[in-house]
NUNU-258635 format. One line per field, with one value per residue: residue number from 1; x negated, y, z negated of N, C-alpha, C in turn. Coordinates in nm, 3 decimals, always signed. Example, Ala and Ser with C-alpha at 12.3 -4.5 7.8 and 13.67 -1.06 7.14 Angstrom:
REM NUNU-258635
k: c(1 2) $
npx: c(-1.319 -1.285) $
npy: c(-0.569 -0.225) $
npz: c(-0.780 -0.708) $
capx: c(-1.230 -1.367) $
capy: c(-0.450 -0.106) $
capz: c(-0.780 -0.714) $
cpx: c(-1.320 -1.290) $
cpy: c(-0.330 +0.003) $
cpz: c(-0.780 -0.787) $
END
This chain:
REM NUNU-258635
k: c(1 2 3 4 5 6 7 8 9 10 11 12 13 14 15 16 17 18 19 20 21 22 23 24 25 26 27 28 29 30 31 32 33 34 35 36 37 38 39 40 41 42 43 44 45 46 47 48 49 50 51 52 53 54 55 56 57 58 59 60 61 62 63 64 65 66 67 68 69 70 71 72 73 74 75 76 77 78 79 80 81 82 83 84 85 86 87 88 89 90 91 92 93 94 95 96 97 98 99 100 101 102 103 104 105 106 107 108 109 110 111 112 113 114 115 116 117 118 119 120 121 122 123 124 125 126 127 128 129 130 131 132 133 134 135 136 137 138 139 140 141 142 143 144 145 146 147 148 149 150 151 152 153 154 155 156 157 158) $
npx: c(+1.059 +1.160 +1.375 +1.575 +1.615 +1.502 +1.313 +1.009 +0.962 +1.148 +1.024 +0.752 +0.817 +0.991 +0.744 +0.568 +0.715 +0.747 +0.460 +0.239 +0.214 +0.005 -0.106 +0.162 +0.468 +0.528 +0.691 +0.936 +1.025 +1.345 +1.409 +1.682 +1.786 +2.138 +2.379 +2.682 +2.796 +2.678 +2.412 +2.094 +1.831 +1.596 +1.325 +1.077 +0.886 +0.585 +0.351 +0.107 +0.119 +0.048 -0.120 -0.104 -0.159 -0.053 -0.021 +0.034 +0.109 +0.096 +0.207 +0.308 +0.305 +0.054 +0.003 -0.258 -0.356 -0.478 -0.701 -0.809 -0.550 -0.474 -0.422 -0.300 -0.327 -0.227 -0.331 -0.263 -0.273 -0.079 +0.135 +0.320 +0.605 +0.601 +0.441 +0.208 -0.120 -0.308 -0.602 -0.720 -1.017 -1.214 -1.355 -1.250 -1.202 -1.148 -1.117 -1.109 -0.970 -0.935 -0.752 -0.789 -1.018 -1.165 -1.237 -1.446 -1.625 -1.643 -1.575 -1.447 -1.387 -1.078 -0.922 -0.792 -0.618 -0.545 -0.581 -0.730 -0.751 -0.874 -0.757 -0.826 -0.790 -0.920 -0.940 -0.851 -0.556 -0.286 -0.243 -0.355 -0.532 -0.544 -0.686 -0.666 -0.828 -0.966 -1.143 -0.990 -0.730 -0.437 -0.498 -0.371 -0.224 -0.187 +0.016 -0.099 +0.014 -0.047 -0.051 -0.175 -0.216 -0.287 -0.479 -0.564 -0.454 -0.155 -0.087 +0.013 +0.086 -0.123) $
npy: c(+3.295 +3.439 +3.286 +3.265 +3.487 +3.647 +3.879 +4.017 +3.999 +3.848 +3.589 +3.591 +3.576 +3.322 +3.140 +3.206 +3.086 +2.813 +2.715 +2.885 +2.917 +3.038 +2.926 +2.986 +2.902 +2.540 +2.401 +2.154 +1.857 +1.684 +1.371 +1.189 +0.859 +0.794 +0.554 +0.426 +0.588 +0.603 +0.637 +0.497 +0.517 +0.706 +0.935 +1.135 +1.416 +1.585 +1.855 +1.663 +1.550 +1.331 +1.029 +0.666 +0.349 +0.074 -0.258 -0.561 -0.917 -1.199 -1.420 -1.542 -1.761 -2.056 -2.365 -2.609 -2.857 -3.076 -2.928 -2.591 -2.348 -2.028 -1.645 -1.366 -1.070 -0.724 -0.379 -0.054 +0.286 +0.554 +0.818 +1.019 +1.009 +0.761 +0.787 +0.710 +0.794 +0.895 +0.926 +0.855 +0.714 +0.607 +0.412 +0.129 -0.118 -0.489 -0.700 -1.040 -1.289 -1.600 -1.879 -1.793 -1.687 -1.394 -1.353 -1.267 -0.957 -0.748 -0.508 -0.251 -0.027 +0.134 +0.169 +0.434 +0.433 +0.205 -0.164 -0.513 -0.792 -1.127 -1.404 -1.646 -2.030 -2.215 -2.461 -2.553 -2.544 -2.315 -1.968 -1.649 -1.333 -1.052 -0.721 -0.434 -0.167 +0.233 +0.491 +0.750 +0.661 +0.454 +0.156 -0.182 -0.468 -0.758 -1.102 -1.442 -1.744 -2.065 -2.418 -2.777 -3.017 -3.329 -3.582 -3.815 -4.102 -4.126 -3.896 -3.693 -3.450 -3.153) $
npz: c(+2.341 +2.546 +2.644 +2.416 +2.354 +2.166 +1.913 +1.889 +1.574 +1.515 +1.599 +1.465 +1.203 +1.188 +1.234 +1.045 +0.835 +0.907 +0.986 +0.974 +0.683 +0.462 +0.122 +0.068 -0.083 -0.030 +0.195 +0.176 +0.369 +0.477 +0.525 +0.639 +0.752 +0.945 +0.963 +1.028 +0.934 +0.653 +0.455 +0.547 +0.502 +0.396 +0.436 +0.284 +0.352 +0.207 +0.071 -0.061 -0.386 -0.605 -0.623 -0.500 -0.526 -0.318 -0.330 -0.172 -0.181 +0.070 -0.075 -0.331 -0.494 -0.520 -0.340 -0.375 -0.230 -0.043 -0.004 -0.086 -0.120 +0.063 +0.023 +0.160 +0.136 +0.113 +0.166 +0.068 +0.107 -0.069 -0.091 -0.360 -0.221 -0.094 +0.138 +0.394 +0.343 +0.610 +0.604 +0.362 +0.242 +0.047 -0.179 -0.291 -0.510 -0.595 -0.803 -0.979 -1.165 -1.341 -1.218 -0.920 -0.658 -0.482 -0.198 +0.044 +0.007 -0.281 -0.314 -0.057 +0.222 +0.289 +0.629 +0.780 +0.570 +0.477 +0.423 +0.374 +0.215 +0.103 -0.119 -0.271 -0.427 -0.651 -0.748 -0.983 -1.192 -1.263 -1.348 -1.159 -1.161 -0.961 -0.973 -0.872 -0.780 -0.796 -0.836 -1.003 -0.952 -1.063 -1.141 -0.978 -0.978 -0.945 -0.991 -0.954 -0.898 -0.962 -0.815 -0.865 -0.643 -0.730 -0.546 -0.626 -0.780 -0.738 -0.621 -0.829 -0.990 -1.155) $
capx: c(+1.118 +1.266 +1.499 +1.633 +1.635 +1.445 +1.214 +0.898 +0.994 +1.188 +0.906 +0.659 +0.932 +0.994 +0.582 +0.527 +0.827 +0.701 +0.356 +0.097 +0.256 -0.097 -0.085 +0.281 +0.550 +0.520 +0.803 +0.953 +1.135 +1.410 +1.480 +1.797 +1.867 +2.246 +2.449 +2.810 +2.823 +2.591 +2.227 +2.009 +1.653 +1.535 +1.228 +1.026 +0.747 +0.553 +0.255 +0.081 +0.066 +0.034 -0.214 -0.115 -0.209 +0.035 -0.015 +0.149 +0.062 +0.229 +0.248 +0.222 +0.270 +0.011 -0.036 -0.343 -0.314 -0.637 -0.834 -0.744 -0.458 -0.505 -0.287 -0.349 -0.338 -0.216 -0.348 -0.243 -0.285 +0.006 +0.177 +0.408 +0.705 +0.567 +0.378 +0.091 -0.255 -0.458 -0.749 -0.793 -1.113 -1.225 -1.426 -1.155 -1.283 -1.079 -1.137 -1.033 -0.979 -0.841 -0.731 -0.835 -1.132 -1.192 -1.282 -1.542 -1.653 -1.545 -1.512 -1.410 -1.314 -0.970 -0.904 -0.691 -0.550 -0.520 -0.676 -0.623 -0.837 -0.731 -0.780 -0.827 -0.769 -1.060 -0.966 -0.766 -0.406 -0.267 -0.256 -0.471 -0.454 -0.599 -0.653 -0.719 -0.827 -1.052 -1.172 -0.867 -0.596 -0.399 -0.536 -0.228 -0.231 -0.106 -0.002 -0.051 +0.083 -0.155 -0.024 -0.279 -0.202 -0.393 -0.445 -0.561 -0.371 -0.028 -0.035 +0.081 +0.044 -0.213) $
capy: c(+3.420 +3.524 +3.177 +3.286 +3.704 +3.665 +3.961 +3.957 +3.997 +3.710 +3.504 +3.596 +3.508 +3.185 +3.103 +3.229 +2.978 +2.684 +2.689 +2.928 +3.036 +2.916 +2.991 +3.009 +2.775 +2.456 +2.349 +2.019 +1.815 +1.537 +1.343 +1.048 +0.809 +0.739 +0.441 +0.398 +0.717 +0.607 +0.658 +0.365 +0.568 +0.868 +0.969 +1.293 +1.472 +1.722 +1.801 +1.514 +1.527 +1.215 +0.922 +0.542 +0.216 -0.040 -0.405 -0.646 -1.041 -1.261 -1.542 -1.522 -1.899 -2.083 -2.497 -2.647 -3.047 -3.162 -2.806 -2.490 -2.242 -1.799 -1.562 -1.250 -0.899 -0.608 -0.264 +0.098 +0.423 +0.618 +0.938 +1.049 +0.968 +0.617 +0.783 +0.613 +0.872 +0.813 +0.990 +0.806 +0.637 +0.637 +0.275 +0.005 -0.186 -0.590 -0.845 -1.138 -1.332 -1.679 -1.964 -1.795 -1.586 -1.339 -1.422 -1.154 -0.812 -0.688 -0.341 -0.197 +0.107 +0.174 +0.258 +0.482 +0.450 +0.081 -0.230 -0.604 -0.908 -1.284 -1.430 -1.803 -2.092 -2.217 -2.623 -2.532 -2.481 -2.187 -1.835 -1.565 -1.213 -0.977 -0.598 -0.369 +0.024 +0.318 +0.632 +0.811 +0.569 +0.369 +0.011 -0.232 -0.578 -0.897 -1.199 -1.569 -1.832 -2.165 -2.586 -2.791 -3.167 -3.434 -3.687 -3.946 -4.158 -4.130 -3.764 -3.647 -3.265 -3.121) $
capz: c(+2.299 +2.629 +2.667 +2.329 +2.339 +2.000 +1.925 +1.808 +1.473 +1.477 +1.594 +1.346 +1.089 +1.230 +1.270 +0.905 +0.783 +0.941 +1.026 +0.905 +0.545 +0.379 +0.004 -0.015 -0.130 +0.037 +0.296 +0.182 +0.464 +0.383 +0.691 +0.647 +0.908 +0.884 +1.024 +0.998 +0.833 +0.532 +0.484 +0.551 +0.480 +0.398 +0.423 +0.207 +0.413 +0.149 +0.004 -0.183 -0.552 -0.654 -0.501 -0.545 -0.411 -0.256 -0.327 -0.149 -0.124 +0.163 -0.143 -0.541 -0.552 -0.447 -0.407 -0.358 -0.186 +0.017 +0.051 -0.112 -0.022 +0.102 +0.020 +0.283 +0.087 +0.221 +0.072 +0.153 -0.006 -0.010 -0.177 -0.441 -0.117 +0.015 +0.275 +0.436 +0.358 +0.692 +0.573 +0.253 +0.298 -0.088 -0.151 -0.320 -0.580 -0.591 -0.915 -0.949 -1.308 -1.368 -1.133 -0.798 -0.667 -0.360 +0.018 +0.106 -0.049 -0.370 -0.268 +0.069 +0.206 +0.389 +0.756 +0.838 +0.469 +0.476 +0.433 +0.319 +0.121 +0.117 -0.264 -0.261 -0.517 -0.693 -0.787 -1.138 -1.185 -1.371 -1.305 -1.140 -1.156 -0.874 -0.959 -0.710 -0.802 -0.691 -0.898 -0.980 -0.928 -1.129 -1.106 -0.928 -1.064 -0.880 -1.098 -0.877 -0.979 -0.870 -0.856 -0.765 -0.665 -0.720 -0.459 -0.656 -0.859 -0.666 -0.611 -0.951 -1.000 -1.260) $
cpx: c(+1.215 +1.365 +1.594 +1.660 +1.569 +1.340 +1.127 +0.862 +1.025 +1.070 +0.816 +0.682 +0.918 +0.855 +0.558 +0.567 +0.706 +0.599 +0.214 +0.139 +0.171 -0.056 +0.057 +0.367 +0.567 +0.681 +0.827 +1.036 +1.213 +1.466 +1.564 +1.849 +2.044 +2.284 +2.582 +2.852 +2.782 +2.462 +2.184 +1.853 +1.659 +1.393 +1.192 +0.887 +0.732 +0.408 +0.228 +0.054 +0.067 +0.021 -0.130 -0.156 -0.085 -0.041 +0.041 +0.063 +0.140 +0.289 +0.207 +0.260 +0.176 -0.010 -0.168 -0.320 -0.472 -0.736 -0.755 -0.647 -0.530 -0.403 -0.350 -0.262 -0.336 -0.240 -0.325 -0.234 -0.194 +0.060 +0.299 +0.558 +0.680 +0.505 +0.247 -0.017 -0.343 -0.574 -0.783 -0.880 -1.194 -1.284 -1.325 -1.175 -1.191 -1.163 -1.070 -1.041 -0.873 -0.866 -0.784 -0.973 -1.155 -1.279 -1.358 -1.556 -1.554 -1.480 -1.551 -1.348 -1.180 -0.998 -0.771 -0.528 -0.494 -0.605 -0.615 -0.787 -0.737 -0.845 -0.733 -0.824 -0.894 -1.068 -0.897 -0.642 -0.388 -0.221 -0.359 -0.456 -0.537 -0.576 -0.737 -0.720 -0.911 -1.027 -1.015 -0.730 -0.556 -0.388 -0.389 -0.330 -0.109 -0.090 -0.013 -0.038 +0.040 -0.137 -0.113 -0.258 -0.280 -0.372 -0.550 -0.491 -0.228 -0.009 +0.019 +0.045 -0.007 -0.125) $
cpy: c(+3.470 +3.427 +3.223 +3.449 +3.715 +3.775 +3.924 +3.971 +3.868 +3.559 +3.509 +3.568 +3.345 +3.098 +3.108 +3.130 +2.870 +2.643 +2.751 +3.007 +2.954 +3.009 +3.055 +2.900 +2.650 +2.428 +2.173 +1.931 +1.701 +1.519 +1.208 +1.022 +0.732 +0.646 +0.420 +0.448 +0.685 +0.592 +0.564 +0.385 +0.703 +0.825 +1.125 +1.315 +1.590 +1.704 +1.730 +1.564 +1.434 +1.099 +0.801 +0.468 +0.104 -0.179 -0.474 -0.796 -1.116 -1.377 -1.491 -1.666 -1.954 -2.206 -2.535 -2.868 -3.096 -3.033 -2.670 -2.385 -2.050 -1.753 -1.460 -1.161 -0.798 -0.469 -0.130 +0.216 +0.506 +0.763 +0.931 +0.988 +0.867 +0.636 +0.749 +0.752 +0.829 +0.829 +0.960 +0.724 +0.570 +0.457 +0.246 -0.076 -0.352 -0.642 -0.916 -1.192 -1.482 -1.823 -1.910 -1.704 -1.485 -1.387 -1.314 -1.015 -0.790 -0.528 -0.327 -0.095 +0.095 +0.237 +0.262 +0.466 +0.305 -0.032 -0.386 -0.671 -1.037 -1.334 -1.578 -1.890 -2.158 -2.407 -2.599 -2.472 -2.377 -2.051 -1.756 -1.469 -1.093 -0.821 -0.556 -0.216 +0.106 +0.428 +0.706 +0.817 +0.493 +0.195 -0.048 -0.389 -0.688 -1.026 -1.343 -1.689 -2.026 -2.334 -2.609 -2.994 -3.232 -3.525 -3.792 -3.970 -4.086 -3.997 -3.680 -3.462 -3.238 -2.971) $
cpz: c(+2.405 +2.649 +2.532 +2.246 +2.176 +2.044 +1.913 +1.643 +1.433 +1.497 +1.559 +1.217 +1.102 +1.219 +1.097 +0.812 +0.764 +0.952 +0.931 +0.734 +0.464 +0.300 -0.076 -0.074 -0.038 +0.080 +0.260 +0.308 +0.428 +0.549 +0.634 +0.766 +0.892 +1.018 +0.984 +0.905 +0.692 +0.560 +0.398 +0.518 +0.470 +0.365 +0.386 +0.291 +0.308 +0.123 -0.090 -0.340 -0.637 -0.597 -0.615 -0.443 -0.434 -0.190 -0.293 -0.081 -0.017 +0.053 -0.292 -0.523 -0.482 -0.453 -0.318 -0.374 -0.142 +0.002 -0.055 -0.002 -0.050 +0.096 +0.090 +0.160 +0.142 +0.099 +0.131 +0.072 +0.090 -0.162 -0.241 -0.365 -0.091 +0.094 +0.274 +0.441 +0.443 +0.646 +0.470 +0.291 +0.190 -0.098 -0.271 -0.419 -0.635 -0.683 -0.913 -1.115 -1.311 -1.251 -0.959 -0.802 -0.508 -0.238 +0.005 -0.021 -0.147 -0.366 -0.121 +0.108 +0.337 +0.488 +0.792 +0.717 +0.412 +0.488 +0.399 +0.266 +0.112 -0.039 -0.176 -0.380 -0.499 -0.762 -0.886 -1.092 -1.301 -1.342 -1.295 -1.112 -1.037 -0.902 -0.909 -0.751 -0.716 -0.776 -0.863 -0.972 -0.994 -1.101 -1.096 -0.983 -0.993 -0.940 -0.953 -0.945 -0.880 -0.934 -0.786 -0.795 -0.659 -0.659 -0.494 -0.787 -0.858 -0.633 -0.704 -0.964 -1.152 -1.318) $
END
């Protein structure tokens, strides 16, 4: 207050704005990072109104030669903006249907709003579909897509 001759008016204004205005209109923020005078990102900080879950495999194809192949699963609960919810902790619930089947635990709970699962191929070619929900959330749905060679009789693919 005294580096900037503000009263104390003005800084109960300012405090009310930004900080403690519970029960009033929420403060949205829009932050864009620009580069060569166009914007390369923006990012939305607000309150959340609307939970999803973010699916992402390192592979949807998968081939299977001497042993089966893993695809690593990345899971994150995030908001209406993309942003990452640390404090979702909410238990996870992963199926599997088809050509592959899950590595460990069908349900798990996120840390720190995040989590992952590795889906494995099961000896059959075809497709296998991985969905991934949790009370409340709109179940996400991963399609894989599974060759599986045969190493006998010249290597021919099934």
């Amino acid at each position: 207050m005294l580096l900037y001759h503000m009263k104390m008016k003005d800084a109960v204004e300012l405090y009310t704005r930004y900080v403690g205005d519970w029960g009033g209109v929420s403060t949205v923020y829009r932050f864009e990072a620009v580069k060569d005078g166009k914007i390369v990102k923006t990012a939305v900080k607000e309150p959340m109104t609307a939970l999803r879950l973010s699916v992402e495999a390192d592979r949807l194809c998968l081939e299977e030669k001497n042993s089966y192949e893993v695809a690593a699963v990345r899971i994150q609960a995030q908001d209406q903006n993309g942003n990452l919810l640390h404090f979702y902790n909410d238990p996870i619930v992963l199926e599997t249907e088809g050509a592959i089947e899950l590595i460990g635990p069908g349900v798990l709970s996120l840390q720190g709003g995040m989590g992952g699962a590795y889906i494995r191929t099961t000896g059959s070619a075809g497709t296998g579909r991985l969905k991934v929900g949790a009370a409340g959330i709109k179940t996400q749905e991963l399609q894989f897509n599974v060759i599986v060679h045969s190493t006998e009789m010249g290597g021919e693919n099934i």
